[in-house]
C-alpha positions in Angstrom: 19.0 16.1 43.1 20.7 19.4 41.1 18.7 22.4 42.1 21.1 24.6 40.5 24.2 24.7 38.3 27.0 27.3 37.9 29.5 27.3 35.2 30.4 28.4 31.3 28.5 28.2 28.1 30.4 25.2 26.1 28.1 25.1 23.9 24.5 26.0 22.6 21.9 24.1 20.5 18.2 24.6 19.7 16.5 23.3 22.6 19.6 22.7 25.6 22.7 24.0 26.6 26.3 22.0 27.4 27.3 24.0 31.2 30.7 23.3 31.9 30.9 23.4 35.8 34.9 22.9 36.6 35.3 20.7 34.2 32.3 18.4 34.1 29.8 18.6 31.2 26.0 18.6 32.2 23.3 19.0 29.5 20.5 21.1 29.9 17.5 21.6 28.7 15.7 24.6 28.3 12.1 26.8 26.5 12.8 28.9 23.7 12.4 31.7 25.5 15.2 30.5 28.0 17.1 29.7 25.0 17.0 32.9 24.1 18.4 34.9 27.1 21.5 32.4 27.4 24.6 34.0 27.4 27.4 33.6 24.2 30.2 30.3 24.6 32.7 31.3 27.1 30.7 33.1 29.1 29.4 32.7 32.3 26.2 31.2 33.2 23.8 30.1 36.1 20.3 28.2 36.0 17.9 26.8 38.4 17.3 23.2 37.4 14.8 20.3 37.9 16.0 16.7 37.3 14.1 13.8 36.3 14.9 10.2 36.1 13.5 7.8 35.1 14.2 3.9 34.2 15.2 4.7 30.5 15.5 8.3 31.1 17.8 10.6 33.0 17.8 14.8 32.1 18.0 18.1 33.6 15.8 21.5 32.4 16.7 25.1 33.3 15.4 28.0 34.6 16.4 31.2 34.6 13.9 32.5 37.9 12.8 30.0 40.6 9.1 31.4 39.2 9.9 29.5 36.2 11.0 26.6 37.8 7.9 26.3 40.2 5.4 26.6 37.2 7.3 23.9 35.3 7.2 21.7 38.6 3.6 22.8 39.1 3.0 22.0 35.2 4.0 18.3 35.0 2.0 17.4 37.9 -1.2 17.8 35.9 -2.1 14.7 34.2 -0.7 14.4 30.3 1.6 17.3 30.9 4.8 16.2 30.1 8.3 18.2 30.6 7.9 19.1 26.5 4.6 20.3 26.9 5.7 22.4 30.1 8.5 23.7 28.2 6.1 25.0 25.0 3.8 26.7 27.2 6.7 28.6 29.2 8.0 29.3 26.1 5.2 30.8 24.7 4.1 32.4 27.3 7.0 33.2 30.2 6.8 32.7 33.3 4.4 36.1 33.5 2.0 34.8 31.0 1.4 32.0 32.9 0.5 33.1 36.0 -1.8 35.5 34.3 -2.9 33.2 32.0 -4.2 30.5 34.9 -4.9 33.0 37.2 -8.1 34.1 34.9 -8.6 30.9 33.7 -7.5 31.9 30.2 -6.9 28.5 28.4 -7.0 29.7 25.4 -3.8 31.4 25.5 -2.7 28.2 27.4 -3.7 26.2 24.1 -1.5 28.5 22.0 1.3 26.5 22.7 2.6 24.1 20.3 1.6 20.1 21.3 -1.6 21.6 23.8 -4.9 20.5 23.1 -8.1 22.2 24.1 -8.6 19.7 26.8 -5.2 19.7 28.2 -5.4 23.1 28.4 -8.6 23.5 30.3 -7.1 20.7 32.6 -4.0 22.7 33.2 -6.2 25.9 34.0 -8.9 23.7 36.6 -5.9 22.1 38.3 -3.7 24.9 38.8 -6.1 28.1 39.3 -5.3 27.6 43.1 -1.3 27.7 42.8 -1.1 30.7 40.5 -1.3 33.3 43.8 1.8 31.4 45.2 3.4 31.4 42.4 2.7 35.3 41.9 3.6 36.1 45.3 7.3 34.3 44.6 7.4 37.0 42.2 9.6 39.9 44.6 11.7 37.7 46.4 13.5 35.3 43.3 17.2 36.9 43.5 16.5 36.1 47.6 15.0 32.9 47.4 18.5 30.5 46.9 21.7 30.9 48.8 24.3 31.9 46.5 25.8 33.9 44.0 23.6 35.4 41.1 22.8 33.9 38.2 24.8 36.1 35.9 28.2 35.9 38.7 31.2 34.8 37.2 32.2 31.2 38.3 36.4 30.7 38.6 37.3 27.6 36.8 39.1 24.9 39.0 42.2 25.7 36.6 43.3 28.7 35.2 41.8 29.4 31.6 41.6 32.0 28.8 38.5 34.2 29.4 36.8 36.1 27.9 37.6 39.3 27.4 34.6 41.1 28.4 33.0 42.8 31.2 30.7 40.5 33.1 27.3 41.5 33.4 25.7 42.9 36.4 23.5 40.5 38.5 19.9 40.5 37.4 17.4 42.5 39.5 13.6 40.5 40.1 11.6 41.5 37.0 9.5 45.1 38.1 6.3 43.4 36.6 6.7 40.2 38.6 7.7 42.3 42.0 4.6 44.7 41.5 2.2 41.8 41.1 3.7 40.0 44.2 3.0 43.3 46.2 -0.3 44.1 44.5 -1.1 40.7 45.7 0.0 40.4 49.1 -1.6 43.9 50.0 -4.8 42.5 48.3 -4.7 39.8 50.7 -4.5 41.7 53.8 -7.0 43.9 52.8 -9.2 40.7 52.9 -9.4 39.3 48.8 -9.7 35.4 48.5 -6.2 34.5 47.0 -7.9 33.5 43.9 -9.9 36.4 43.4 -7.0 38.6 44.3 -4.8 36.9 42.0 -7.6 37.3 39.0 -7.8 40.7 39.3 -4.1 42.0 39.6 -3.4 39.5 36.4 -6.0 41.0 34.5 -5.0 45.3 35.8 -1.1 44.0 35.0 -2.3 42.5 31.4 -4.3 46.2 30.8 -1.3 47.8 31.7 2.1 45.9 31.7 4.0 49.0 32.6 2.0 49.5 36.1 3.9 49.8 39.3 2.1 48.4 42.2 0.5 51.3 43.4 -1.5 51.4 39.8 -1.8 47.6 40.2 -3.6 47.7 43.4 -5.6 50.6 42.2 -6.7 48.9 38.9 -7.5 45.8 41.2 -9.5 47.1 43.6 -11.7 48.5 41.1 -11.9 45.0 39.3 -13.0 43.7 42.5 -15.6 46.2 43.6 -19.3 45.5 43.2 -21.1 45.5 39.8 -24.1 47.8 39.7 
């Protein structure tokens, strides 16, 4: 199985991306958001990846967080949910927009993405409603998660080649909204919150205010989560 592949950009198309790891091609499939964020040909590149095969079928999708990857993973287990369907709602939504999305049991913005019925979408948001505080809680710890160099490290070719000539990018740091979540959440959790009524309420405070830190996170939710009347 590849969990992960390091290497340059040969080459990009609409929906996948040619990784040249030392020499050896491996097509990749990714969301449009994904798609986006991919670095120039020549440059250096890294993404998580899940692999499926299949008797008439073998292919790889990237990820650019392991949070991505889990929802994908988590996504294709529900039943008509496909790895094309998985990739439309991450790329409508992000990784982000998912948890929140499930997490308040939003399927409407679930069904925004293109191919997703009403009914797959509420089937997506009744199976998964209990994974999304996992998933959240992944949210401080991706650049720790793998063993490893960063996704944006640059990978030496087996032989010397003509680079680039630019300055590599610095390694990405775990995305602030996704780490102040994660730490709204877990402090939720010891404070006593169900993990799906802690999850609700820091998904809806983050979605009020996507610039929060978690101090205003936890704040916002505990005032969700008090008593009515």
């Amino acid at each position: 199985m590849i969990g992960k592949l390091s290497g340059r950009v040969d080459y990009k198309a609409l929906d996948h991306i040619l990784i040249d790891v030392r020499g050896v091609g491996y097509l990749v499939y990714c969301s449009d958001r994904t798609m986006a964020t991919l670095p120039s040909v020549g440059e250096a590149v890294a993404l998580y990846t899940d692999m499926v095969v299949r008797e008439d079928l073998m292919q790889l999708y990237g990820f650019t967080s392991l949070v991505e990857k889990e929802w994908h993973r988590l996504l294709t287990s529900v039943q008509g949910v496909g790895a094309k369907v998985s990739l439309a709602i991450l790329g409508t939504l992000g990784p982000e927009g998912v948890s929140r999305a499930i997490a308040l049991g939003d399927w409407a913005s679930v069904k925004a993405a293109k191919g997703v019925g009403p009914k797959t979408a509420q089937r997506i948001v009744l199976d998964l409603k209990d994974k999304a505080p996992g998933v959240m809680a992944m949210g401080g710890t991706i650049d720790q998660a793998m063993d490893g160099p960063a996704l944006d490290a640059v990978v030496e070719p087996a032989e010397p080649a003509a680079k680039p000539n630019k300055t590599p990018r610095k390694p990405k740091a775990p995305s602030g909204a996704a780490a102040a979540s994660a730490g709204a959440l877990s402090a939720l959790g010891n404070l006593g919150y169900g993990p799906s009524d802690a999850a609700a309420a820091v998904a809806e405070a983050a979605g009020n205010n996507p610039e929060a830190g978690e101090p205003e996170l936890i704040r916002a939710a505990l005032r969700l989560l008090a008593p009515k009347g």
